[in-house]
C-alpha positions as CSV (number, residue, x, y, z in Angstrom):
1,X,0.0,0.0,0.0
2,X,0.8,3.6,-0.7
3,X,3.2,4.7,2.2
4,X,2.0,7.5,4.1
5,X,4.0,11.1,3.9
6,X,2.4,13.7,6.7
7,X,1.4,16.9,6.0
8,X,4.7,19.2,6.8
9,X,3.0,21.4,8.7
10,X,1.2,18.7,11.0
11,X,3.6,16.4,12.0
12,X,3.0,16.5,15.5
13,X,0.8,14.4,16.6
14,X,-1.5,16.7,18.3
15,X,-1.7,19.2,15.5
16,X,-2.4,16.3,13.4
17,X,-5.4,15.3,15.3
18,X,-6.7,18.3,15.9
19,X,-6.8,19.7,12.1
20,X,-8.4,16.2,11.2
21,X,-11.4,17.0,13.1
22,X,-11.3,20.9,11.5
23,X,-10.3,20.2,8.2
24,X,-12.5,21.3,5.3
25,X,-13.7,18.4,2.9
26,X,-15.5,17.9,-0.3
27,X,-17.9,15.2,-1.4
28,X,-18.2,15.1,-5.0
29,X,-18.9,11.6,-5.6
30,X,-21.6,11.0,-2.6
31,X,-25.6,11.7,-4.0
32,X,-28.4,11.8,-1.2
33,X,-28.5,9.1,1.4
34,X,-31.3,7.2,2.1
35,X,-32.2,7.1,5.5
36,X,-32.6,3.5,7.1
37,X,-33.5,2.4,10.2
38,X,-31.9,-1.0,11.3
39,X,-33.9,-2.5,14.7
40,X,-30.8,-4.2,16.3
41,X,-33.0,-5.4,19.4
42,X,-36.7,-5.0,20.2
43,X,-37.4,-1.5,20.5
44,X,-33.7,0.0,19.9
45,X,-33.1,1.1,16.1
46,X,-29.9,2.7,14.7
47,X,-30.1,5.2,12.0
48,X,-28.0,4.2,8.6
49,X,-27.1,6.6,5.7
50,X,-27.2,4.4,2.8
51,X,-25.7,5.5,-0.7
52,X,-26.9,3.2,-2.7
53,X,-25.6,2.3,-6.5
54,X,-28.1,2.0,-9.2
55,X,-27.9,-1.7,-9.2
56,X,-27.1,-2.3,-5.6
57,X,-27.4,-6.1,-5.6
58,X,-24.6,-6.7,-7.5
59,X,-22.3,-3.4,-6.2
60,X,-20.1,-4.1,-3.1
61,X,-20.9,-2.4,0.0
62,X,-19.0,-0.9,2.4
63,X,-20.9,-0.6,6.0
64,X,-18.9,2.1,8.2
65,X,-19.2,2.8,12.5
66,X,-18.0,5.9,13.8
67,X,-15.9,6.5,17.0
68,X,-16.8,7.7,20.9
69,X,-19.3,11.0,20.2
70,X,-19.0,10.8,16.7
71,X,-21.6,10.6,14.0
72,X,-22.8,9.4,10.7
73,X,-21.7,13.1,9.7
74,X,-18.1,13.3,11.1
75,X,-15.7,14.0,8.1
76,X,-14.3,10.4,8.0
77,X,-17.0,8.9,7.6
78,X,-18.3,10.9,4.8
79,X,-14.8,11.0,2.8
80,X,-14.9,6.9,3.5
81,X,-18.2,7.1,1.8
82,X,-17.2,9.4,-0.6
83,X,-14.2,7.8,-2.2
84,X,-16.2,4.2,-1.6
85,X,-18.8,5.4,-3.3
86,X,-16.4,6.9,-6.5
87,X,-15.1,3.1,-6.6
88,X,-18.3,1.6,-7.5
89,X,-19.6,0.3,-3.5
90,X,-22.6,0.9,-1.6
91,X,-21.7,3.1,1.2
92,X,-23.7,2.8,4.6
93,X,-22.9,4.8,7.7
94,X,-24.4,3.9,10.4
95,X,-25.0,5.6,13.4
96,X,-24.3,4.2,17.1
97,X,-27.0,4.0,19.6
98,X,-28.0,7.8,20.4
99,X,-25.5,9.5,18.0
100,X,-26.5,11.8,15.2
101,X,-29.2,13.2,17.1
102,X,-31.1,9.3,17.6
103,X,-31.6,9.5,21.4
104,X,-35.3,9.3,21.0
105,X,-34.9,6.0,19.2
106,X,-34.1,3.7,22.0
107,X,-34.3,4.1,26.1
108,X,-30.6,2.7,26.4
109,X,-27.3,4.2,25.8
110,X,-24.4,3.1,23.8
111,X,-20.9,1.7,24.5
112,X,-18.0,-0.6,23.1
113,X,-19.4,-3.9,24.0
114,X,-22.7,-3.6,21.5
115,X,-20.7,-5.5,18.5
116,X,-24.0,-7.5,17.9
117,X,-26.3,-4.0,16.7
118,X,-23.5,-4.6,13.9
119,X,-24.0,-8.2,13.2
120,X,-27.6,-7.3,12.9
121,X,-26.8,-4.9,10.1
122,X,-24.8,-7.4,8.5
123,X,-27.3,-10.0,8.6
124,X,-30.4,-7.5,7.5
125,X,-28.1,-6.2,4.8
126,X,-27.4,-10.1,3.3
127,X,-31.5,-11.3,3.7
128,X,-33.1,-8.1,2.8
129,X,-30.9,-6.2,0.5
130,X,-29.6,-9.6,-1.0
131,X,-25.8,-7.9,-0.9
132,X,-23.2,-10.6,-1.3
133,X,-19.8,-8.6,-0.9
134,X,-19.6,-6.6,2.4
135,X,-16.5,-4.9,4.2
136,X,-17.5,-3.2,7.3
137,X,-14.6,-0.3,8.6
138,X,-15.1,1.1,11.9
139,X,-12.3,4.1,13.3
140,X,-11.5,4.2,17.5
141,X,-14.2,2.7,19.1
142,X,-16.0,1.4,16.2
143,X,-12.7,0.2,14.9
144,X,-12.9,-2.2,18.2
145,X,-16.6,-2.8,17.5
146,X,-16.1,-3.9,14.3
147,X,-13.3,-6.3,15.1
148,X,-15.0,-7.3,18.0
149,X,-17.6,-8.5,15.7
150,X,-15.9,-10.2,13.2
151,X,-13.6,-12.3,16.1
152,X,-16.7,-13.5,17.8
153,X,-18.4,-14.7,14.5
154,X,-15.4,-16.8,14.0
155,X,-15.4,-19.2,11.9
156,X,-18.6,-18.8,11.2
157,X,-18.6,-15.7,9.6
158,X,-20.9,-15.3,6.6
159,X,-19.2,-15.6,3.6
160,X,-20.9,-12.5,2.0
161,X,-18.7,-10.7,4.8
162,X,-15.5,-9.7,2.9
163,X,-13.5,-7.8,5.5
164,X,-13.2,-5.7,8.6
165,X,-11.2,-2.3,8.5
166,X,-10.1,-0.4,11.9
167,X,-8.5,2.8,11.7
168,X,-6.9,3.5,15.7
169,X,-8.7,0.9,17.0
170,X,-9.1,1.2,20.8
171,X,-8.6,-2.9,21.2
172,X,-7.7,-2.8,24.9
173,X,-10.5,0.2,26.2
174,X,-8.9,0.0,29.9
175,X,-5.1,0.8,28.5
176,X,-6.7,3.6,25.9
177,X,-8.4,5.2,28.8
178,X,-5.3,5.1,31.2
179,X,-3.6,7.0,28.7
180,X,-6.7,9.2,28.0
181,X,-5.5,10.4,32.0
182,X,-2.2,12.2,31.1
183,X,-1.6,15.0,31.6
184,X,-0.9,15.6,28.1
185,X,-4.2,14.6,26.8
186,X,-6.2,16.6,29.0
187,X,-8.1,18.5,26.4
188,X,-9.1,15.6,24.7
189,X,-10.8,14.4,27.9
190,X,-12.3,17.3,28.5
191,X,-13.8,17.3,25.1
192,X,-15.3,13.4,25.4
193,X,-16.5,13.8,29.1
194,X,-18.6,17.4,27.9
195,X,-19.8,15.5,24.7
196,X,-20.7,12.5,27.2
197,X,-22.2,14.5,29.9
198,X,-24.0,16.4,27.2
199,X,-26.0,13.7,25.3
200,X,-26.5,12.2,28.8
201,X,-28.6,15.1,30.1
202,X,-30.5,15.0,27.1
203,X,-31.0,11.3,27.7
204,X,-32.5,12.4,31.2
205,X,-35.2,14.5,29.5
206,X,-36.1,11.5,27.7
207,X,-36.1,8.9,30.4
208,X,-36.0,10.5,33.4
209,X,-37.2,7.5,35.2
210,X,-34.1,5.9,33.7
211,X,-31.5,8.2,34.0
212,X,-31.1,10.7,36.8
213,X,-27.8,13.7,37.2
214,X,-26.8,11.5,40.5
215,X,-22.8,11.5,40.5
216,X,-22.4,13.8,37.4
217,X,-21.0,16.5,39.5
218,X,-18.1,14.1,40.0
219,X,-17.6,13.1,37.0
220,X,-13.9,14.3,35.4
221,X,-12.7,11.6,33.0
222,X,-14.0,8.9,30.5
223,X,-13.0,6.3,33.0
224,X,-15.5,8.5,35.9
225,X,-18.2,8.7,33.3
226,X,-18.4,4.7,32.6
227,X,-17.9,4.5,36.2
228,X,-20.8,6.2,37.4
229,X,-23.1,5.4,34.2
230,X,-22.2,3.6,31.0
231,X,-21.5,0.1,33.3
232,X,-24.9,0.9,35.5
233,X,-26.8,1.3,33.1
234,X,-25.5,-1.4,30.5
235,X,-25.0,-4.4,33.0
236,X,-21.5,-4.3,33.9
237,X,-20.1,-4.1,37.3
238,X,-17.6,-0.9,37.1
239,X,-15.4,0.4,34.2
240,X,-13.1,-2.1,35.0
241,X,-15.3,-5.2,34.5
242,X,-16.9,-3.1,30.9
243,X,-13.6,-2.6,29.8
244,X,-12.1,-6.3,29.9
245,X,-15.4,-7.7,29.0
246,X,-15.9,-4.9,25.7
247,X,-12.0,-5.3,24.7
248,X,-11.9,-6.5,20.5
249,X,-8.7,-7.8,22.2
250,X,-10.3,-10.6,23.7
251,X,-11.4,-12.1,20.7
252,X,-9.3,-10.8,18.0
253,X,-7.2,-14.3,17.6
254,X,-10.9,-15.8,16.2
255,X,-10.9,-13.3,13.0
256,X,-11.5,-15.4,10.4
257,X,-11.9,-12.7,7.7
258,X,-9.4,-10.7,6.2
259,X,-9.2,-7.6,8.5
260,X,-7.1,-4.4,8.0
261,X,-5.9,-2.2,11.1
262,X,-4.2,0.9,10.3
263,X,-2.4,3.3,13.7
264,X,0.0,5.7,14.4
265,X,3.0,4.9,16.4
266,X,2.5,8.6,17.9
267,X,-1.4,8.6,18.5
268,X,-1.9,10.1,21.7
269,X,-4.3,7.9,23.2
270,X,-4.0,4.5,21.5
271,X,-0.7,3.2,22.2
272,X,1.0,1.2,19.7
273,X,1.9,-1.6,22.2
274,X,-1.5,-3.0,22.8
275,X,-0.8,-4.1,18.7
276,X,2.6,-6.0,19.8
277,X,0.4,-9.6,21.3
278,X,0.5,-12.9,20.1
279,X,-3.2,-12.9,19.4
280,X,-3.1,-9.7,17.0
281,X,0.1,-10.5,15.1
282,X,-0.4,-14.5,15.3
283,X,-3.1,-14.2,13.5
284,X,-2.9,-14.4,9.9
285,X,-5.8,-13.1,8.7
286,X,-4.8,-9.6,10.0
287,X,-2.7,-7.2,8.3
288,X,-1.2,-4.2,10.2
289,X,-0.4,-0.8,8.6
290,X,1.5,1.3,11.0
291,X,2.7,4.5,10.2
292,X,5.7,7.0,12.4
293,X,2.9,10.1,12.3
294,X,-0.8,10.5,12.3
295,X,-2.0,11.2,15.2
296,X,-5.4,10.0,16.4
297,X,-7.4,9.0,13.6
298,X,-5.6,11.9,11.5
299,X,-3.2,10.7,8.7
300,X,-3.5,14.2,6.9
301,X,-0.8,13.5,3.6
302,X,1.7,15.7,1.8
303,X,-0.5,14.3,-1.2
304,X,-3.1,16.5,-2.1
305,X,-4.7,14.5,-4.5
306,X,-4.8,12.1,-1.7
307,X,-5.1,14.3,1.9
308,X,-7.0,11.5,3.4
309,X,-4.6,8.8,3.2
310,X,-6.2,6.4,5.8
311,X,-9.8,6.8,4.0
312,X,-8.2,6.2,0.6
313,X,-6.1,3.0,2.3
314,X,-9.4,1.3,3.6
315,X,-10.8,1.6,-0.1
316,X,-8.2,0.2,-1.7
317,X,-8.3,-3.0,0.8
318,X,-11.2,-3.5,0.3
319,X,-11.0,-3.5,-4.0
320,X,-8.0,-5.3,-3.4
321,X,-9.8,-8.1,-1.8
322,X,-12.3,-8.0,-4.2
323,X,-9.5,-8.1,-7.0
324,X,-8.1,-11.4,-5.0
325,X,-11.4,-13.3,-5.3
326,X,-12.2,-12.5,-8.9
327,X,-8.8,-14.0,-9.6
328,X,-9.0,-16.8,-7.8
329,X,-12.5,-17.6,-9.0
330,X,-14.8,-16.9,-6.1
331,X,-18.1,-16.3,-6.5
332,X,-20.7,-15.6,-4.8
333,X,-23.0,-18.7,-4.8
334,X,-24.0,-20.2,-1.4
């Protein structure tokens, strides 16, 4: 794959991360979506935004999951679509429980251990749309949702799913988290635990039966905040038991599909060591792309034909893939 050359002014890893979340995009190749609403459990839907081909059947399809407080709108996500899109696939971003504005479409709230609202998608998009060639790409958290999926379907994994993609993939949530605390990161925390706290309260006007503002005056970090609420009110016992229950990291040896993770060696709250295990590099199916810059989720290139690198690198896996099976005479009768 195309090696990665940084942006010279954004280098650092900081200013790299930052400017991702800033920088200003265009979407050419995307049309309309069509909203879709995927009922993952009884009572609890998740909005997708699908771009769909003419012929939609037969086009590959690319199903993507945002990270913590993101959205179906966050700039990767769209340029993912948009470049997916360009190259011929279905695009679908979906939306996790509550984000994109969805809080009135289930009482519960969301977290990294709901990989199955995912293999719902997968299965609805195989016996209702009748797609046969899907990649699903997920960046931070969604990056471990997505691999989280595919390691517990195992070997059993449908053969219409093609691939996984994670871009930063938070793998190991409680070692993310611990270096979420530094000192260095502290604006990033702040940022996630307002965003947090903020689509909580408006999860208390909802279901304030539910949900009450006990212990949100104490609240300070992501850890506090899944503390206090996210394992209360999803059935775990304390951060600690959500976090090594939730981990992709536990299951990650089972992927039985070809699965792509892409990270920094300088992002500042993903540390390239949780990648170094037996289970992640032991395990064939997985290819790592690590690069010396990009920050969290950044990956801004020199290449203006090409500013997005990690976007354009997820594309060209999954055509790659697609390449592989057409030569070795795959098709796509079950």
């Amino acid at each position: 794959m195309k090696a990665f050359k940084p942006h010279p002014l954004l280098r650092q890893r900081d200013v790299m991360t930052v400017a991702s979340a800033f920088w200003r995009r265009n979407y050419p190749s995307l049309p309309a979506a069509e909203e879709r609403l995927f009922e993952v459990v009884p009572g609890t839907k998740i909005l997708g935004r699908c771009h769909w081909q003419a012929e939609r059947q037969s086009a590959p399809t690319i199903a993507l999951v945002h990270g913590l407080e993101g959205s179906s709108e966050s700039g990767y996500m769209l340029g993912i679509a948009n470049l997916a899109f360009a190259a011929g696939f279905n695009a679908v971003r979906l939306n996790q429980r509550n984000c994109g504005g969805t809080e009135a479409l289930t009482s519960t709230i969301y977290n990294s251990g709901l990989s199955a609202d995912f293999r719902f998608v997968l299965e609805e998009l195989i016996a209702r749309d009748g797609l046969s060639q899907i990649f699903f790409c997920g960046y931070s958290m969604g990056g471990n949702l997505v691999l989280k999926m595919a390691g517990e379907l195992g070997g059993s994994a449908p053969t219409e799913l093609r691939g996984v993609a994670a871009v930063a993939p938070i793998i190991e949530l409680s070692t993310c988290v611990d270096a979420l605390d530094r000192r260095r990161n502290f604006l990033y925390q702040q940022n996630f635990v307002r965003s947090l706290k903020s689509r909580l309260r408006r999860k208390i006007a909802l279901h304030p039966k539910i949900y009450s503002y006990d212990g949100m005056g104490r609240v300070r970090s992501v850890r506090e905040f899944d503390d206090v609420f996210t394992a209360k009110h999803s059935g775990y016992l304390s951060a600690g038991d959500y976090y090594q229950r939730c981990s992709a990291a536990r299951v990650i040896d089972r992927i039985c599909v070809p699965a792509l993770i892409i990270y920094a060696q300088d992002d500042p709250f993903v540390p390239p060591r949780i990648f170094d295990t037996r289970e992640v590099r032991g395990n064939r199916n997985i290819t790592l792309l690590s690069t010396p810059y990009g920050g969290h989720c950044g990956f801004i290139s020199s290449d203006r034909a090409e500013r997005h690198w990690a976007e354009a690198r997820v594309v060209e896996f999954a055509r790659g893939l697609l390449r592989e099976n057409k030569n070795s005479g795959t098709t796509d009768e079950h």
